[in-house]
Backbone bond lengths (Angstrom), bond angles and torsions (degrees), N, CA, C in turn:
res aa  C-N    CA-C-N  psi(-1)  N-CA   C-N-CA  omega(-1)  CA-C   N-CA-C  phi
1 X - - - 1.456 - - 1.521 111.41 -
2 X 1.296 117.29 -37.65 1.470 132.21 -176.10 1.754 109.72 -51.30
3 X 1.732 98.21 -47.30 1.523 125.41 -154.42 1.773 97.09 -83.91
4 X 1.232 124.84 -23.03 1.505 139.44 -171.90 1.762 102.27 -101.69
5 X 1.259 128.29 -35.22 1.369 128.55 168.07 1.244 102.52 -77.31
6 X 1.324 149.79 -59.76 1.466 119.81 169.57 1.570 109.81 -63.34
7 X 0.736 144.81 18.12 1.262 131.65 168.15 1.511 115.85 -70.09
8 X 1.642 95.34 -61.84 1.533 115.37 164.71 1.223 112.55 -51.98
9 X 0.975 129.29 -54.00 1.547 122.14 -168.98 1.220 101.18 -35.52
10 X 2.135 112.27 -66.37 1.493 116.55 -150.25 1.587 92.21 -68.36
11 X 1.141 137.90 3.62 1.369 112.01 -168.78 1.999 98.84 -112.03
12 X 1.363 101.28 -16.21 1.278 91.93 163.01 1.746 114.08 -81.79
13 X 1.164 112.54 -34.97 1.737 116.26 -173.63 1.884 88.64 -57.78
14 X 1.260 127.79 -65.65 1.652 123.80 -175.65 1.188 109.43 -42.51
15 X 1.653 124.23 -53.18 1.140 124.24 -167.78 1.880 90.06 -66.16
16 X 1.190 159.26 -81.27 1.355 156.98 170.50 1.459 101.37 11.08
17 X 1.885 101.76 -74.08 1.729 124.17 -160.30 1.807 87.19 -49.18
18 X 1.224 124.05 -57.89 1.134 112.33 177.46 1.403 136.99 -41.36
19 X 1.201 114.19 -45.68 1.620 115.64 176.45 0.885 133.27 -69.98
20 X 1.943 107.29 -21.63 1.191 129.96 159.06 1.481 129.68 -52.40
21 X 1.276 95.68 -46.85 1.330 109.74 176.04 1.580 108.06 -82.84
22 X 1.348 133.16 -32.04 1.458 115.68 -176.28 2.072 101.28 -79.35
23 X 1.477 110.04 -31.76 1.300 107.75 156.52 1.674 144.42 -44.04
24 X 1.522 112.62 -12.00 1.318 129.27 -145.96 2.050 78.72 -143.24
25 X 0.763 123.07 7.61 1.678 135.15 -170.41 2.041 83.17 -122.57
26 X 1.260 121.00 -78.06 1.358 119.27 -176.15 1.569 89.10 -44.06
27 X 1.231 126.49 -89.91 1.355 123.55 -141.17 1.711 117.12 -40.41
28 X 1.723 111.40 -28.00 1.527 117.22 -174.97 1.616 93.54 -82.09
29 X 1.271 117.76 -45.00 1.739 97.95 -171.23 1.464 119.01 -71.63
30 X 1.646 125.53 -35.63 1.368 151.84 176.94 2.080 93.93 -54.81
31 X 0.985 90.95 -99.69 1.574 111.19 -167.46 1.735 130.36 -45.65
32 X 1.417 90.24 -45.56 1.607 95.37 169.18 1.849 100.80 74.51
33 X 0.920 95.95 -137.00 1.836 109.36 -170.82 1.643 86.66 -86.57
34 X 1.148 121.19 127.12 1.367 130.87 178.91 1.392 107.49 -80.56
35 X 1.446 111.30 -14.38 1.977 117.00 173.09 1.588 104.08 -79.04
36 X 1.213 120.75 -25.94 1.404 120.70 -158.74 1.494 110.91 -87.34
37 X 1.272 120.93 151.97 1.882 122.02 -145.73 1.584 76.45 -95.78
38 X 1.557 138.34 157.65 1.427 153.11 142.15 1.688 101.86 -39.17
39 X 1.226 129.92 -24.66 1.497 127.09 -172.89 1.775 113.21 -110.77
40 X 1.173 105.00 23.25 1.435 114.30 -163.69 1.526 81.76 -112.31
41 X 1.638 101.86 166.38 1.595 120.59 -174.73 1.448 112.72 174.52
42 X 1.312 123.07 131.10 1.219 140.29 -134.99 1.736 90.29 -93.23
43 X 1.307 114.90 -39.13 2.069 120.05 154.92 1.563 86.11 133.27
44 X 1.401 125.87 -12.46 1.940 141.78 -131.66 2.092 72.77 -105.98
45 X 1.432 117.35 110.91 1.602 136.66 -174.63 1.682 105.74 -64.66
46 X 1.034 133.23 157.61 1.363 163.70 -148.27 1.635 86.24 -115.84
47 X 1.640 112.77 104.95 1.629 105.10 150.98 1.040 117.77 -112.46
48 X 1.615 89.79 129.97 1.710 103.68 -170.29 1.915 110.00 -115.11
49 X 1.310 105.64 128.19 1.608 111.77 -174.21 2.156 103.42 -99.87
50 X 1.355 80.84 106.33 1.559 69.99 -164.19 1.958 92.39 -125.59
51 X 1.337 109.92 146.64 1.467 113.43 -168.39 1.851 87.97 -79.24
52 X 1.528 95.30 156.07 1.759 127.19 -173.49 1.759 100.03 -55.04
53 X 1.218 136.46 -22.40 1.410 166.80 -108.56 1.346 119.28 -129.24
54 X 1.619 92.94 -19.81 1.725 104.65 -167.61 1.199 113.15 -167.16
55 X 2.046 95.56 44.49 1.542 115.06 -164.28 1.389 103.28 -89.76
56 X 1.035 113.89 -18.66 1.738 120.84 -162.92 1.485 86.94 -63.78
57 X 1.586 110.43 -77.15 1.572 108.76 -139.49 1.883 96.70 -98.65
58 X 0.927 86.67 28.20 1.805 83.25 -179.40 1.826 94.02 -122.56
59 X 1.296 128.28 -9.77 1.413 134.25 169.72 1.679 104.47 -90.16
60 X 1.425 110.12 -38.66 1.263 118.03 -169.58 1.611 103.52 -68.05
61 X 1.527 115.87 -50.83 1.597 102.65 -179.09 1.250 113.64 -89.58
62 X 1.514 124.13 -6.66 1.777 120.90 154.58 1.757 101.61 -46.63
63 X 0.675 121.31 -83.39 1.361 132.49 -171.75 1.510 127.68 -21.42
64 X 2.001 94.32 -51.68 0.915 92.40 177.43 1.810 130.56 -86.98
65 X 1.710 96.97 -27.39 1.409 108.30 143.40 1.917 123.81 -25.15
66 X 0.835 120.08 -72.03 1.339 138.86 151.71 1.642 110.62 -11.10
67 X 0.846 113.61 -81.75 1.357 142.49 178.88 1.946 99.98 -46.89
68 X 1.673 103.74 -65.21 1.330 87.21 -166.42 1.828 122.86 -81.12
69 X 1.941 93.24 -10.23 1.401 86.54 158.93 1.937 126.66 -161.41
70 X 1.576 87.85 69.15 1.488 94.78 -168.70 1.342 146.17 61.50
71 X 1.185 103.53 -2.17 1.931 127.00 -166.15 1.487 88.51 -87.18
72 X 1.384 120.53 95.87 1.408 118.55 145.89 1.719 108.81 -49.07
73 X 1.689 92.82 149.64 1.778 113.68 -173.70 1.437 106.33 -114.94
74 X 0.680 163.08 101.83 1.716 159.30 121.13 1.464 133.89 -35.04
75 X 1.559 99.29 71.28 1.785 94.51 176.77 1.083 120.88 -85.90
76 X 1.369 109.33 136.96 1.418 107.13 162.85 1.655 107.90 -121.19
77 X 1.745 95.13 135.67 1.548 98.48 -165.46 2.084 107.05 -105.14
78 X 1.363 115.84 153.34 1.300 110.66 153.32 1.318 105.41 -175.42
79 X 1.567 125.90 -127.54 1.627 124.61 176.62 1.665 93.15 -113.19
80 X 1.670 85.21 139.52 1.112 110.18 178.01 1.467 134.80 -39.33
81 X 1.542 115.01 -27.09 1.440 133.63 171.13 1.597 108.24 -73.26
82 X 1.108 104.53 -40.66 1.914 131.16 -165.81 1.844 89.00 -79.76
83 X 0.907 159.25 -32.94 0.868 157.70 169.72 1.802 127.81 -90.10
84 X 1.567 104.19 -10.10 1.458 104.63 -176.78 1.792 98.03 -99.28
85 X 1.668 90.87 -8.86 1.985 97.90 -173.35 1.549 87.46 -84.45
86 X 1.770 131.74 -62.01 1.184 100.29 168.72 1.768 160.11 -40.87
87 X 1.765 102.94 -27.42 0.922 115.91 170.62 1.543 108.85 -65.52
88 X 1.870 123.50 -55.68 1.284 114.67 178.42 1.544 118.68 -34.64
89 X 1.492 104.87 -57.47 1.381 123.52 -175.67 1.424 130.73 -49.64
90 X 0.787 97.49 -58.95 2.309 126.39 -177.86 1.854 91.12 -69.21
91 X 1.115 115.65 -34.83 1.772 109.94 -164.15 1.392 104.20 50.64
92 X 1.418 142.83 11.65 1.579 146.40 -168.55 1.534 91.62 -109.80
93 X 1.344 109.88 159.26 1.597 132.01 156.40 1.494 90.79 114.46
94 X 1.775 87.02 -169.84 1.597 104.27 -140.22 1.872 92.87 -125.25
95 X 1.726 102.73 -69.50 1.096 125.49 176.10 1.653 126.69 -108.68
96 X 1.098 121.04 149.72 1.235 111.77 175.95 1.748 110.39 -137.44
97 X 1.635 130.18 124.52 0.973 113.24 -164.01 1.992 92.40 -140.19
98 X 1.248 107.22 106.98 1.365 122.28 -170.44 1.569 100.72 -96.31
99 X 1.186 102.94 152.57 1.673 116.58 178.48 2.059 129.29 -57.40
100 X 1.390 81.63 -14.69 1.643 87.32 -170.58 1.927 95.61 -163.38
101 X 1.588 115.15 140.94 1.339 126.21 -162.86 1.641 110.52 -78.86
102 X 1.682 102.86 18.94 2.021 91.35 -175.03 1.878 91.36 -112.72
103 X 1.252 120.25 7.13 1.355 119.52 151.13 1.857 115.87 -93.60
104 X 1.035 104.93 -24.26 1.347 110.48 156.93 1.834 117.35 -31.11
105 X 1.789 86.90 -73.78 1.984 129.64 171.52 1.487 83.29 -29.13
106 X 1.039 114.76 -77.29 1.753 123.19 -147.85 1.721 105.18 -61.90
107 X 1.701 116.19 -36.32 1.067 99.26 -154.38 1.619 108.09 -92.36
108 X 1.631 90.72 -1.15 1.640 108.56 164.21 1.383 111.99 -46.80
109 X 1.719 95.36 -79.37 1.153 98.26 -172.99 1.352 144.61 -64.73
110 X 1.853 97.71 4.17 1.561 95.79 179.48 1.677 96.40 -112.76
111 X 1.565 116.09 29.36 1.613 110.52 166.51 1.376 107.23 75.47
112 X 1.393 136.55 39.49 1.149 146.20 168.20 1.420 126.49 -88.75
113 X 1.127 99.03 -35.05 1.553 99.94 -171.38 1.200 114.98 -132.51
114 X 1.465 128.77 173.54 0.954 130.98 -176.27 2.278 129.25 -123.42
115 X 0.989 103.64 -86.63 1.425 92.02 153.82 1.768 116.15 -110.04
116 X 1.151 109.62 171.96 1.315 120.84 -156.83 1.528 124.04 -144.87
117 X 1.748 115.10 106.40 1.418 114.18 -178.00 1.223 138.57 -106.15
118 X 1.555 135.32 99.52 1.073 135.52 -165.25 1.860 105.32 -47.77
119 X 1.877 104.37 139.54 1.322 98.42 178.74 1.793 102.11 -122.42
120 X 1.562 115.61 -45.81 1.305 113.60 -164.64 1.350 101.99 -154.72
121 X 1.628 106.11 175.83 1.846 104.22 165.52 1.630 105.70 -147.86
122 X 1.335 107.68 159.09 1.407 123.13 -176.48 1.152 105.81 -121.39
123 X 1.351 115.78 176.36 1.705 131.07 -164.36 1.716 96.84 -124.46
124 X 0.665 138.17 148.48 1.644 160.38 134.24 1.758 108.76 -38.43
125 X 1.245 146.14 106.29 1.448 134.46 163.53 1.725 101.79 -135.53
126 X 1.212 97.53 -178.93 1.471 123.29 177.67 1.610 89.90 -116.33
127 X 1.658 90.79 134.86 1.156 111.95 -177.46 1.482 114.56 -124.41
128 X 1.600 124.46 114.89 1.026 107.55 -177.91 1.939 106.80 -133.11
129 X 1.414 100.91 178.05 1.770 89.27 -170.34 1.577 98.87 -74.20
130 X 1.844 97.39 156.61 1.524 116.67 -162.99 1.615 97.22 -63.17
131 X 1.384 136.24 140.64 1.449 159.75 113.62 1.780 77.11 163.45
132 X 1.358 125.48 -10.65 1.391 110.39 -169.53 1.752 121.23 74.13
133 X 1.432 122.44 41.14 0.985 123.54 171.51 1.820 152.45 -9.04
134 X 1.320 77.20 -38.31 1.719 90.42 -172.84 1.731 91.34 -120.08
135 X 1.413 131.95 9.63 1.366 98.05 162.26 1.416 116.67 98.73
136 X 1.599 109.56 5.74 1.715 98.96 -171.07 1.453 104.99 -117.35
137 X 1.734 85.37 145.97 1.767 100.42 -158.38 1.699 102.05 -137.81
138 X 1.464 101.16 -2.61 1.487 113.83 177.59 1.593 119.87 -147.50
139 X 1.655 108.90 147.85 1.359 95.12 147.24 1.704 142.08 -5.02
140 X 1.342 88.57 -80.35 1.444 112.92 -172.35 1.265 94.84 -66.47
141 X 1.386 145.68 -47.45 2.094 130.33 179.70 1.693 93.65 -65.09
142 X 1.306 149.34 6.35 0.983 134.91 -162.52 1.109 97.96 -107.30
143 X 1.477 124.57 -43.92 1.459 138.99 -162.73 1.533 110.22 -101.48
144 X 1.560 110.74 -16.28 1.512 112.66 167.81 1.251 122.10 -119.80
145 X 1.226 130.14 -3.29 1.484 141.17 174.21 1.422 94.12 -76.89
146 X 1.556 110.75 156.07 1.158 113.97 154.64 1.756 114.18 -86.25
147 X 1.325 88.78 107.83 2.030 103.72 -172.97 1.539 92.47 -134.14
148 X 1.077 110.22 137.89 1.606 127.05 169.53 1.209 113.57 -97.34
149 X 1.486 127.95 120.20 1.639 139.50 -174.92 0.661 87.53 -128.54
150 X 1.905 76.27 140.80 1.381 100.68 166.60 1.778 97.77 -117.57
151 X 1.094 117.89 177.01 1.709 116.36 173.07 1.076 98.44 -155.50
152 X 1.857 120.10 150.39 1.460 137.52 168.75 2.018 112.23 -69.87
153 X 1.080 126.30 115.62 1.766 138.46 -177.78 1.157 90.94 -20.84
154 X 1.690 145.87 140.74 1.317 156.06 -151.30 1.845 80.70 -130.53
155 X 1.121 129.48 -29.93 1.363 133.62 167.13 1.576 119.49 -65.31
156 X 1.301 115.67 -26.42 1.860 127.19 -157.98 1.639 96.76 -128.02
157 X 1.421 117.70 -54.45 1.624 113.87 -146.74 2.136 91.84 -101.79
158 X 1.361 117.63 155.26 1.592 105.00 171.44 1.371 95.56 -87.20
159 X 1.242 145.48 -39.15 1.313 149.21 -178.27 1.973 103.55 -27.19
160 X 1.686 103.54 -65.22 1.128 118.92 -178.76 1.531 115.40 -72.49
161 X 1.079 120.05 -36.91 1.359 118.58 150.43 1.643 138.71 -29.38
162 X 1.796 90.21 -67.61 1.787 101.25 173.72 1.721 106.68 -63.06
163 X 1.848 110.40 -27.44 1.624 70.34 -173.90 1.217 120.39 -127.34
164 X 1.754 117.90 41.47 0.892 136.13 120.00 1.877 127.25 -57.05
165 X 0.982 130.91 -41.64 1.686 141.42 159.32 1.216 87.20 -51.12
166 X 1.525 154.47 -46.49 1.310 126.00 -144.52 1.420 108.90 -111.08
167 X 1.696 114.96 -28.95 1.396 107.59 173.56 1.585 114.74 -89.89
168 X 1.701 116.21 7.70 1.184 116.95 160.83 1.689 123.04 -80.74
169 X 1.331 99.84 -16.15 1.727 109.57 166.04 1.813 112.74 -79.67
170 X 1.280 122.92 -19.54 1.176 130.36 -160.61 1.694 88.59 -119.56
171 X 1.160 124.24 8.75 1.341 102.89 162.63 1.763 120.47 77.33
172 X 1.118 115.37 -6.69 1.625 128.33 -167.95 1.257 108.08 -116.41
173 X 1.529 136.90 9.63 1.361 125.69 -155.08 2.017 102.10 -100.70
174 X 1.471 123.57 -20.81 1.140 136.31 -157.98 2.401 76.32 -92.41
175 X 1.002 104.83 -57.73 1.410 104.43 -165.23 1.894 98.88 -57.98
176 X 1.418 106.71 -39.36 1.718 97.22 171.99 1.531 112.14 -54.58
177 X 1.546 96.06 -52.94 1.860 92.53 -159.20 1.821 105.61 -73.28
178 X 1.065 126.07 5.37 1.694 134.25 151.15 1.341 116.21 -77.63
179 X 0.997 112.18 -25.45 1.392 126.24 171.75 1.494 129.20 -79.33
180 X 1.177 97.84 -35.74 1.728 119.10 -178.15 1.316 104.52 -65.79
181 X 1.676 129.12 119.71 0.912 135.60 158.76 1.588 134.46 -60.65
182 X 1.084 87.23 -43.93 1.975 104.08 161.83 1.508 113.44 -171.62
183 X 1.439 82.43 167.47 1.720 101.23 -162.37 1.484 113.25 -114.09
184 X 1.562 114.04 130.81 1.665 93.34 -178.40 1.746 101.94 -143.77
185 X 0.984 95.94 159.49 1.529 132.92 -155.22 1.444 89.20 -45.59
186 X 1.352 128.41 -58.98 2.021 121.64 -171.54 1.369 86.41 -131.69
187 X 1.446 76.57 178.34 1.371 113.39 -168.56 1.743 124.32 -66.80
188 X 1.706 91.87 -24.08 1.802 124.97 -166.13 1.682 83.03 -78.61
189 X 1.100 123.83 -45.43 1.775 119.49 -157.82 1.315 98.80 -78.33
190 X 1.659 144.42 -35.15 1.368 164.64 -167.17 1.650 87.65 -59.58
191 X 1.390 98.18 -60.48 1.823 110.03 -155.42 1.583 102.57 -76.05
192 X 1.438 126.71 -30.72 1.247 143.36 153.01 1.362 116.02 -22.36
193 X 1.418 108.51 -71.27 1.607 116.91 -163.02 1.645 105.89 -98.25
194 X 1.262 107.04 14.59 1.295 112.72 171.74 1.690 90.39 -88.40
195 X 1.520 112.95 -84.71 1.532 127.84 156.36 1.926 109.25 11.97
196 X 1.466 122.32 -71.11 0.890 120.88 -130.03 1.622 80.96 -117.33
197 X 1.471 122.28 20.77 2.029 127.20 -176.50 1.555 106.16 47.60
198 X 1.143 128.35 34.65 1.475 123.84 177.51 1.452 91.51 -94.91
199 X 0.980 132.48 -19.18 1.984 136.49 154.52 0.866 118.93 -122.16
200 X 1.372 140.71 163.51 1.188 151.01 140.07 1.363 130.33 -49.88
201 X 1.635 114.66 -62.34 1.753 122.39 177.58 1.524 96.15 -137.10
202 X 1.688 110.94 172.50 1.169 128.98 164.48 1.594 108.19 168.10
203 X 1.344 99.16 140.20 1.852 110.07 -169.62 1.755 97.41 -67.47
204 X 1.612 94.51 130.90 1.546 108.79 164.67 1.304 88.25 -143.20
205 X 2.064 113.39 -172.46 1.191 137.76 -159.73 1.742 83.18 -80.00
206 X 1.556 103.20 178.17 1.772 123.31 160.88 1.318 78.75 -81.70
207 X 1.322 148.81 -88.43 1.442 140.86 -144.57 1.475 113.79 -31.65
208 X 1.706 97.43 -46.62 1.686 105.40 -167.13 1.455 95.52 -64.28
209 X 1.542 133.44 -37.43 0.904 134.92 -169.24 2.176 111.85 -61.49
210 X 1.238 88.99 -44.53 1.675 98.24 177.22 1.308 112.58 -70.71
211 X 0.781 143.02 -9.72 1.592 147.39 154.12 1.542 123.69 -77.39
212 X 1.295 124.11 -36.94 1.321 112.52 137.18 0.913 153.48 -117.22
213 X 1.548 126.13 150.00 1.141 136.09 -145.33 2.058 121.58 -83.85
214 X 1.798 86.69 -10.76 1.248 73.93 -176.02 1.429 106.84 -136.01
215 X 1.938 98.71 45.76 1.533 115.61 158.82 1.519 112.08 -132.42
216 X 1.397 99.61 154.19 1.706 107.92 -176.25 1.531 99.48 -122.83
217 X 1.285 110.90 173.55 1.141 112.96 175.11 1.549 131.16 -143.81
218 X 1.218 131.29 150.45 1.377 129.10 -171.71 1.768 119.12 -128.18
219 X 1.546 85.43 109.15 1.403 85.73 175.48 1.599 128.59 -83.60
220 X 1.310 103.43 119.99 1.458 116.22 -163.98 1.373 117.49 -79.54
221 X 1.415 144.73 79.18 1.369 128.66 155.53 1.420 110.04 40.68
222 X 1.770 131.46 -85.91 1.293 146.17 -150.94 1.603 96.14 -74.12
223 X 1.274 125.80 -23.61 1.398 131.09 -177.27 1.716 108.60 -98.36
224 X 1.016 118.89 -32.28 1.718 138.23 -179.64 1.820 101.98 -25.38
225 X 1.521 117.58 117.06 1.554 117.80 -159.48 1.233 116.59 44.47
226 X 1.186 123.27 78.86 1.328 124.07 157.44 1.551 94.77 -133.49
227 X 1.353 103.14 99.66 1.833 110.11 166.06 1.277 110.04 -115.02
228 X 1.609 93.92 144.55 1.807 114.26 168.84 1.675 91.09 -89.57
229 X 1.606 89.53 156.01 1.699 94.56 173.58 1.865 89.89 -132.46
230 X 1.436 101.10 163.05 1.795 113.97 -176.89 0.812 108.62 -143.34
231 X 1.303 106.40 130.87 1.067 119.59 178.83 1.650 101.79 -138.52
232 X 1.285 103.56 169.98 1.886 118.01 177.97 1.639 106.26 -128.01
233 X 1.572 101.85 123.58 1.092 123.70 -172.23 1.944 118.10 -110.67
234 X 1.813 125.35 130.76 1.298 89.08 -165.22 1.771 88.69 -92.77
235 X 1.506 104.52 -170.58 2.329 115.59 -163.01 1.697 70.08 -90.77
236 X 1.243 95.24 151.39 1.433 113.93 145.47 1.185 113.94 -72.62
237 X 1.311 127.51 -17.81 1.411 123.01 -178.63 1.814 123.04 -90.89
238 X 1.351 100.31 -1.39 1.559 129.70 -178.19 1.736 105.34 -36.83
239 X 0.992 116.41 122.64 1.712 97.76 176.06 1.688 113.28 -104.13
240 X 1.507 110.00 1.00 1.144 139.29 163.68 1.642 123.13 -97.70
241 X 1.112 102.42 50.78 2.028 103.78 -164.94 1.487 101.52 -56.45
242 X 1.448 115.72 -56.11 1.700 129.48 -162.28 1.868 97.40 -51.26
243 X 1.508 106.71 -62.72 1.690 110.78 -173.09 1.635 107.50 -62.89
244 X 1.568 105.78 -50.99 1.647 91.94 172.63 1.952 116.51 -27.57
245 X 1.628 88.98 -76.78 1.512 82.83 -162.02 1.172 97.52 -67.04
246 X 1.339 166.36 41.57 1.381 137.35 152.30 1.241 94.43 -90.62
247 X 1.661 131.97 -45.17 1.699 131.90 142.06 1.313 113.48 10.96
248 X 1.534 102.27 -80.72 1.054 107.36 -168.95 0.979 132.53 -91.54
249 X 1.400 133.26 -11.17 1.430 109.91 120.79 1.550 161.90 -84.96
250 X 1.284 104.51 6.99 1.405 101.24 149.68 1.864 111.39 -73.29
251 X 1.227 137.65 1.76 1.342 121.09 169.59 1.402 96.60 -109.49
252 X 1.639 128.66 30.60 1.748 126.28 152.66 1.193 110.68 -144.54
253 X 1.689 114.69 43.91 1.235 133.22 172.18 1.127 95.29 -106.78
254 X 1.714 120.59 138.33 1.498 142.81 -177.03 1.540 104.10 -80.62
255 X 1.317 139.20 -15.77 1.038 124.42 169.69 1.932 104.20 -115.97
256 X 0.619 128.87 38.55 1.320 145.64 170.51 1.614 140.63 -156.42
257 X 1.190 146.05 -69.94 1.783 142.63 133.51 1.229 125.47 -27.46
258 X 1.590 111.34 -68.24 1.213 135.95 -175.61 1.712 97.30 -50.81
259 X 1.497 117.12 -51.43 1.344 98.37 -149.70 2.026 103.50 -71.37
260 X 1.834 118.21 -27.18 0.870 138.59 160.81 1.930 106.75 -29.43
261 X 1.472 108.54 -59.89 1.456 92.71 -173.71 1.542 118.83 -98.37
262 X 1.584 111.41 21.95 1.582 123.53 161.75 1.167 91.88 -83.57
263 X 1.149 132.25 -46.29 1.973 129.12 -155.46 1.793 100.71 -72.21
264 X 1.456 102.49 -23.73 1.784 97.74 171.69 0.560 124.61 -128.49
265 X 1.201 139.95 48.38 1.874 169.38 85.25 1.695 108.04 134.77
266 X 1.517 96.00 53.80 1.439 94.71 151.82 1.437 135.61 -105.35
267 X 1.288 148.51 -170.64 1.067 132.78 169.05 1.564 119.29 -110.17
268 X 1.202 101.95 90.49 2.080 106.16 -168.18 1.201 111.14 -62.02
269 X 1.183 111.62 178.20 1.719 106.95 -172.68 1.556 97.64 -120.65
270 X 0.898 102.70 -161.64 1.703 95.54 -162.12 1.919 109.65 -130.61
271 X 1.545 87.49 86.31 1.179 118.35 -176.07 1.616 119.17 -68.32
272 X 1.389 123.72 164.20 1.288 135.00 151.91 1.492 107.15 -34.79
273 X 1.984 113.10 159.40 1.289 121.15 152.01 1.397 94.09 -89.76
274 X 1.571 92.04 142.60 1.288 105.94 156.91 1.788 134.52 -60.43
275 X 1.577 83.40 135.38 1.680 90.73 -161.06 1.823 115.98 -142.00
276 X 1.654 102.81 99.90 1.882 84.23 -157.86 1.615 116.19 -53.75
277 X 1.393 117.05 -55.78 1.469 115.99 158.90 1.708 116.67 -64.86
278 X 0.965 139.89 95.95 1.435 134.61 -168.58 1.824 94.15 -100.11
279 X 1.447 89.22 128.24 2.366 94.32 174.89 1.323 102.88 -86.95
280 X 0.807 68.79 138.12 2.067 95.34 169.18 1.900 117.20 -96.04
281 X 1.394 94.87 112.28 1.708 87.42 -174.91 1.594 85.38 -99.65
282 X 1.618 106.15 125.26 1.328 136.95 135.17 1.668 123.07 -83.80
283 X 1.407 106.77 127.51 1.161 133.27 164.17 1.617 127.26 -110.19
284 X 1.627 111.72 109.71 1.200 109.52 -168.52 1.321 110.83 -131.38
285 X 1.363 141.29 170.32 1.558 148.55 179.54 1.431 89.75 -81.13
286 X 1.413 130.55 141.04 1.463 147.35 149.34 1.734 107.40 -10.40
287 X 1.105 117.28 -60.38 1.398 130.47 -151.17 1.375 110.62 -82.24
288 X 1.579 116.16 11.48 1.177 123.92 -148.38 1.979 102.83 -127.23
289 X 1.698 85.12 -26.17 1.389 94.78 -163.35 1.859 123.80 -85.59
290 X 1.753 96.59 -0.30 1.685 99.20 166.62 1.366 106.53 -85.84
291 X 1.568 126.23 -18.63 1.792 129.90 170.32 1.646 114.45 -64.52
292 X 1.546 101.89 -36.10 1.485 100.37 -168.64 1.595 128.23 -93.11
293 X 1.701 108.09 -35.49 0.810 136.27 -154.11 1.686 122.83 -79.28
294 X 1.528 118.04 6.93 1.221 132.78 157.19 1.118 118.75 -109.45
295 X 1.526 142.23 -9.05 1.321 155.49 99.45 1.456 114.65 -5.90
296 X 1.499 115.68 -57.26 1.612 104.40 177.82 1.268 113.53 -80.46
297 X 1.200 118.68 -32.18 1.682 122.08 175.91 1.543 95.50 -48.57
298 X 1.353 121.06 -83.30 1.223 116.97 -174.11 1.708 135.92 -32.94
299 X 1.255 108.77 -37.40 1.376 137.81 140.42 1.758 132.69 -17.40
């Protein structure tokens, strides 16, 4: 009995050392220099790697960020793959905010990033010009009509990615990409040459779709639930950790970011109010609180 009561103990004292330490992890990314005012800024810009895809409302609350407190923003936009090769590469930037959360996966595992905030999600559609010209209402008129596609690089963009993964489960994806007239780098250039009749169709977001006016869209059966989710992640390589994430979360604050990518038809998730000092409620056992509790003062 003796040999089984310390047992527990040491595994509660580790489990402690732990919280301590993921506690003392918040306080360096959260707080920064505990002398330094929340409205202070070194003048040194915010680089943010954000896919072509989720330019609207991720320019819209740069901006306004900006505005309410001097923090120049620096986006740089393209496909989500094309941008996680720069981040490996460059070892530079701040933020990185990719079109869909399985580049997220990757940039985990290759030691890229650091914490990570869900913001919104999109749908997968076929996008074709408004009255629908050529007649397509299916798969099959897509792949047997004469329709000119175009598609976003399944190598560069997540758009082109997911729906390549999805018509490779359905067996039809080798007969699309024979089909595909050309291929382009995001998702914004897809919806472009739809726009301007240099194609007929090609898969973009519903969002991409709500932004212009003179594309509609058709949701196809073979595509039916296929969502990207977004999120904003800060680099491990950030030399600005404290300003990053305050970045990033004011663009997954419900009265600030969030409301930016409702206004361009995404579906946000349901974030914090925005809060420049935001409190942290800790909950701890009594016995815990002469270990912690000059740590939070400092805090």
């Amino acid at each position: 009995m003796r040999h089984c009561f310390s047992g527990k103990v040491n595994a509660a004292w580790l489990a402690f050392i732990a919280s301590v330490a993921l506690f003392a992890g918040l306080v360096f990314l959260l707080a920064g220099s505990s002398e330094r005012s929340a409205h202070t800024h070194n003048g040194k810009p915010l680089v943010v790697y954000c896919a072509a895809g989720i330019k609207p409302p991720v320019d819209a609350a740069a901006r306004d960020y900006e505005k309410l407190y001097g923090v120049p923003v620096q986006l740089q936009y393209g496909g989500s793959q094309t941008l996680l090769a720069n981040v490996e590469v460059s070892k530079i930037g701040d933020l990185y905010l990719p079109a869909d959360d399985s580049y997220i996966s990757i940039a985990r595992e290759k030691k890229l990033i650091d914490e990570v905030l869900p913001l919104a999600r999109m749908q997968l559609r076929l996008a074709v010009r408004k009255s629908n010209p050529k007649g397509v209402k299916s798969l099959k008129d897509l792949l047997e009509k004469d329709v000119k596609i175009c598609q976003a690089n399944p190598d560069a963009a997540a758009v082109g990615k997911m729906t390549r993964a999805a018509l490779i489960k359905t067996g039809d994806w080798e007969t699309l990409k024979e089909r595909t007239a050309v291929f382009k780098p995001t998702v914004n250039e897809v919806a472009n040459d739809i726009k301007i009749g240099s194609v007929d169709a090609g898969f973009v977001w519903d969002s991409t779709i709500s932004q212009y006016s003179e594309l509609e869209g058709i949701e196809l059966p073979e595509i039916k639930g296929v969502e990207a989710k977004i999120s904003v992640a800060v680099l491990k390589n950030t030399t600005q950790p404290a300003a990053a994430l305050r970045f990033a979360r004011f663009l997954a604050a419900r009265d600030k970011g969030l409301q930016e990518f409702q206004k361009y038809g995404y579906t946000p998730v349901d974030g914090d109010a925005w809060n420049e000092r935001p409190e942290i409620r800790l909950m701890a056992g009594a016995m815990l609180r002469p270990a912690i509790e000059e740590t939070i003062k400092r805090f």
